[in-house]
C-alpha positions in Angstrom: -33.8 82.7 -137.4 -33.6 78.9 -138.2 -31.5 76.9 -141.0 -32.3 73.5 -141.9 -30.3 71.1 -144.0 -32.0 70.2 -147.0 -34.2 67.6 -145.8 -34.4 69.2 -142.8 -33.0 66.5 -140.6 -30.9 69.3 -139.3 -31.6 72.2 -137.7 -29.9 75.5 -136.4 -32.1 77.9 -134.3 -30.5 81.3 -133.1 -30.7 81.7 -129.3 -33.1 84.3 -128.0 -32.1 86.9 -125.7 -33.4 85.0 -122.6 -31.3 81.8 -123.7 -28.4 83.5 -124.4 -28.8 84.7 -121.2 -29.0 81.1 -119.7 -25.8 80.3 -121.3 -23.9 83.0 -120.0 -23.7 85.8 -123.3 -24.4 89.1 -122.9 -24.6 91.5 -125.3 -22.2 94.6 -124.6 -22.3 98.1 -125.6 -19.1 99.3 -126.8 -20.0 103.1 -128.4 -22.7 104.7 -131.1 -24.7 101.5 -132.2 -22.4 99.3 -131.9 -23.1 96.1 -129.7 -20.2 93.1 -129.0 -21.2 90.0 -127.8 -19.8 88.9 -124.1 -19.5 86.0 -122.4 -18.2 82.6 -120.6 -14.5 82.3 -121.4 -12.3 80.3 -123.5 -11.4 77.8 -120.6 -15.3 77.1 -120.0 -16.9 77.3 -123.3 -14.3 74.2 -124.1 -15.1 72.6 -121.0 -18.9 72.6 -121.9 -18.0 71.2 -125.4 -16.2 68.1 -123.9 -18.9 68.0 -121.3 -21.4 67.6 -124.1 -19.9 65.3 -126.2 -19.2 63.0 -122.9 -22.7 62.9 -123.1 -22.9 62.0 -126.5 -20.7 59.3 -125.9 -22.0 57.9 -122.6 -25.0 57.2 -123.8 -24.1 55.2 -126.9 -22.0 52.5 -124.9 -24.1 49.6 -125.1 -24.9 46.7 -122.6 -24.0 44.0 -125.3 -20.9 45.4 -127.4 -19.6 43.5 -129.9 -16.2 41.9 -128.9 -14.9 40.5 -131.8 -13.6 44.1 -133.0 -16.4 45.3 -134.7 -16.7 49.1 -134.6 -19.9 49.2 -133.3 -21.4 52.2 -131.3 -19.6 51.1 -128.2 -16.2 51.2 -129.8 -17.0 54.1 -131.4 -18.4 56.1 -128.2 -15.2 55.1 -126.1 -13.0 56.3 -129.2 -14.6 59.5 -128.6 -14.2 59.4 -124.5 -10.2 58.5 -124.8 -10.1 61.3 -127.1 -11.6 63.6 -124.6 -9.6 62.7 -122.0 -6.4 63.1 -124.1 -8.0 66.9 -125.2 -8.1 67.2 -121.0 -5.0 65.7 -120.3 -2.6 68.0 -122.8 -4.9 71.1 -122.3 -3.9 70.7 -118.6 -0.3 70.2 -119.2 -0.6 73.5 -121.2 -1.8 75.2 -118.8 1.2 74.1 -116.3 3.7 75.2 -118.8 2.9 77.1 -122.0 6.1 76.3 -123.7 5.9 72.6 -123.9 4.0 72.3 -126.8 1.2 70.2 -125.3 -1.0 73.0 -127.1 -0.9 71.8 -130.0 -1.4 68.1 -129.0 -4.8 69.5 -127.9 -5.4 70.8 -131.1 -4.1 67.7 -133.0 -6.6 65.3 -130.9 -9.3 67.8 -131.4 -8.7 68.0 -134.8 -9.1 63.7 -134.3 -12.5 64.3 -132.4 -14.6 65.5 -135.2 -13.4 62.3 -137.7 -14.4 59.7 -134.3 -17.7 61.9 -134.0 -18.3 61.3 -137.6 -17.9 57.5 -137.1 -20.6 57.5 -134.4 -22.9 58.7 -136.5 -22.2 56.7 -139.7 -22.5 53.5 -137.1 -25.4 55.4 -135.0 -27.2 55.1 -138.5 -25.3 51.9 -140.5 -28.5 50.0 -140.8 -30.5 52.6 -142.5 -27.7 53.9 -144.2 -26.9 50.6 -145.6 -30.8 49.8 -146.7 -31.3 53.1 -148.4 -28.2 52.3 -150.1 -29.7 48.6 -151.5 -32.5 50.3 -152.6 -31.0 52.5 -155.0 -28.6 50.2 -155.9 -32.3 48.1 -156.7 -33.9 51.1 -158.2 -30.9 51.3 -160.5 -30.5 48.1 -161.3 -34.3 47.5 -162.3 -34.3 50.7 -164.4 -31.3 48.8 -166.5 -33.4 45.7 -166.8 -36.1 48.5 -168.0 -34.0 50.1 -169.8 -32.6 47.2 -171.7 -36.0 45.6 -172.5 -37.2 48.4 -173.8 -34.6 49.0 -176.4 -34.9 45.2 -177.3 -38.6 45.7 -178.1 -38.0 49.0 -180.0 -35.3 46.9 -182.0 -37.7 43.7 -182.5 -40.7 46.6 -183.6 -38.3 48.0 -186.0 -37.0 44.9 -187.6 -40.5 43.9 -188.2 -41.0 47.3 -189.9 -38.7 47.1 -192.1 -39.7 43.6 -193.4 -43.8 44.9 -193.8 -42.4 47.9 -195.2 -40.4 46.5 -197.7 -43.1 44.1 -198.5 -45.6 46.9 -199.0 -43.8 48.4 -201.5 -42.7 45.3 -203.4 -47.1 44.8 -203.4 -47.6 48.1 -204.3 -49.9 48.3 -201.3 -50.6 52.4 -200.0 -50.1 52.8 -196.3 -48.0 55.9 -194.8 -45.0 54.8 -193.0 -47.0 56.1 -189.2 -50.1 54.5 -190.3 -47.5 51.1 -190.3 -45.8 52.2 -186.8 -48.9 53.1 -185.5 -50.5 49.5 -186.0 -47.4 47.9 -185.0 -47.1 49.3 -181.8 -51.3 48.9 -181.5 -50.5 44.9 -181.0 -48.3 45.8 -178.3 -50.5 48.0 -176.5 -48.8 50.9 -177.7 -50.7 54.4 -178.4 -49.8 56.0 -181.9 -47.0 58.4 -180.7 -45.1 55.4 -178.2 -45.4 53.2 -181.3 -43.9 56.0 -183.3 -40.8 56.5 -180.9 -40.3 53.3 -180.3 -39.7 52.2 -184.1 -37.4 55.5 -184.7 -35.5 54.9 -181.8 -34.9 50.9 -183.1 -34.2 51.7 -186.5 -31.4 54.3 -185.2 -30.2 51.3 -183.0 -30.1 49.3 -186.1 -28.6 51.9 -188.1 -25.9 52.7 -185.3 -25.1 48.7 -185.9 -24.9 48.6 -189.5 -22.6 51.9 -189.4 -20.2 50.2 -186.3 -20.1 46.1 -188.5 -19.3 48.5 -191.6 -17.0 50.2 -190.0 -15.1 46.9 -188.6 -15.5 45.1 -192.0 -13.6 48.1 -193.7 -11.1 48.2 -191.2 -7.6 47.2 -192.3 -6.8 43.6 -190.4 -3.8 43.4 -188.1 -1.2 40.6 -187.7 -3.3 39.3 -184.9 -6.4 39.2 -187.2 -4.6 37.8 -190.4 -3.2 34.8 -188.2 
């Protein structure tokens, strides 16, 4: 059975039998149909954590670190070894003498670990991270400038058809009010149903303005106003 993070960058596979095997679990009958799973003890199973995040670590540390104080890999890889070694250090004083507390100093650096492994991978990743994080800022920023044109044309095509329209009927002249979107929008390179929109959505633009100037006009003036 495998899960997979959304865009699949992650993946989980269950072991098979033979692997789990390999790794020291066993599966162990304990009455009826019931099976428990057995294996490598506490002490070890930590002991292959550290070893694998040693690993991890070791081979981030770069030949050329930075050494101005820059968090780069380096930094953040030997973050993660001192933490080790602390996890080692109190785990082994624990194991001397259980009431000394250094337990939970194991815990509390572990508890550290996971926030330090997190930085190696933000930095692992910082230049890609950082340019898919332009381009949306870009894509967003563009589709404002879109945005904004757009509803300046749809004002512009609606101002103009309210001047033709009132001139229409002040000539008498017979033309539905579409038929008058339609060839608006037609000198902009608009089909019939764009030009359409774009008109109703500027003259609700205009309409929202008239209603918000109205609205400030009426409004009863305050000392600061008056003076």
């Amino acid at each position: 059975m495998m899960s997979c993070s959304p865009k699949e960058l992650i993946q989980n596979t269950s072991l098979t039998p033979e692997e789990m095997a390999q790794v020291g679990i066993r599966s162990e009958h304990i009455g009826g149909g019931v099976f428990q799973l057995r294996g490598l003890d506490v002490r070890q199973k930590i002991k292959n954590v550290i070893a694998f995040w040693r690993r991890i670590a070791e081979a981030h540390i770069e030949d050329s670190p930075a050494t101005d104080g820059t968090l780069d890999r380096t930094a953040a890889a030997k973050a993660i070894l001192y933490r080790l070694g602390a996890i080692e250090c109190f785990l082994a004083a624990a194991e001397r003498d259980g009431a000394s507390g250094d337990l939970y100093l194991a815990v509390y650096h572990s508890l550290l670990l996971s926030i330090e492994g997190h930085q190696l991978t933000v930095v692992h990743n910082e230049t890609a991270l950082a340019a898919q994080e332009d381009s949306i800022k870009g894509a967003r920023h563009a589709g404002m400038l879109r945005s904004a044109k757009v509803g300046s044309r749809n004002r512009e095509m609606a101002q103009e058809y309210q001047k033709r329209w009132e001139l229409m009927r002040s000539q008498g002249r017979k033309k539905s009010k579409t038929a008058l979107m339609a060839e608006i929008g037609a000198a902009r390179n608009l089909k019939r149903r764009a030009s359409i929109n774009a008109i109703e959505s500027g003259l609700k633009e205009l309409n929202r303005d008239e209603s918000n100037f109205s609205a400030f006009r009426g409004a009863p003036c305050t000392a600061a106003q008056t003076k």
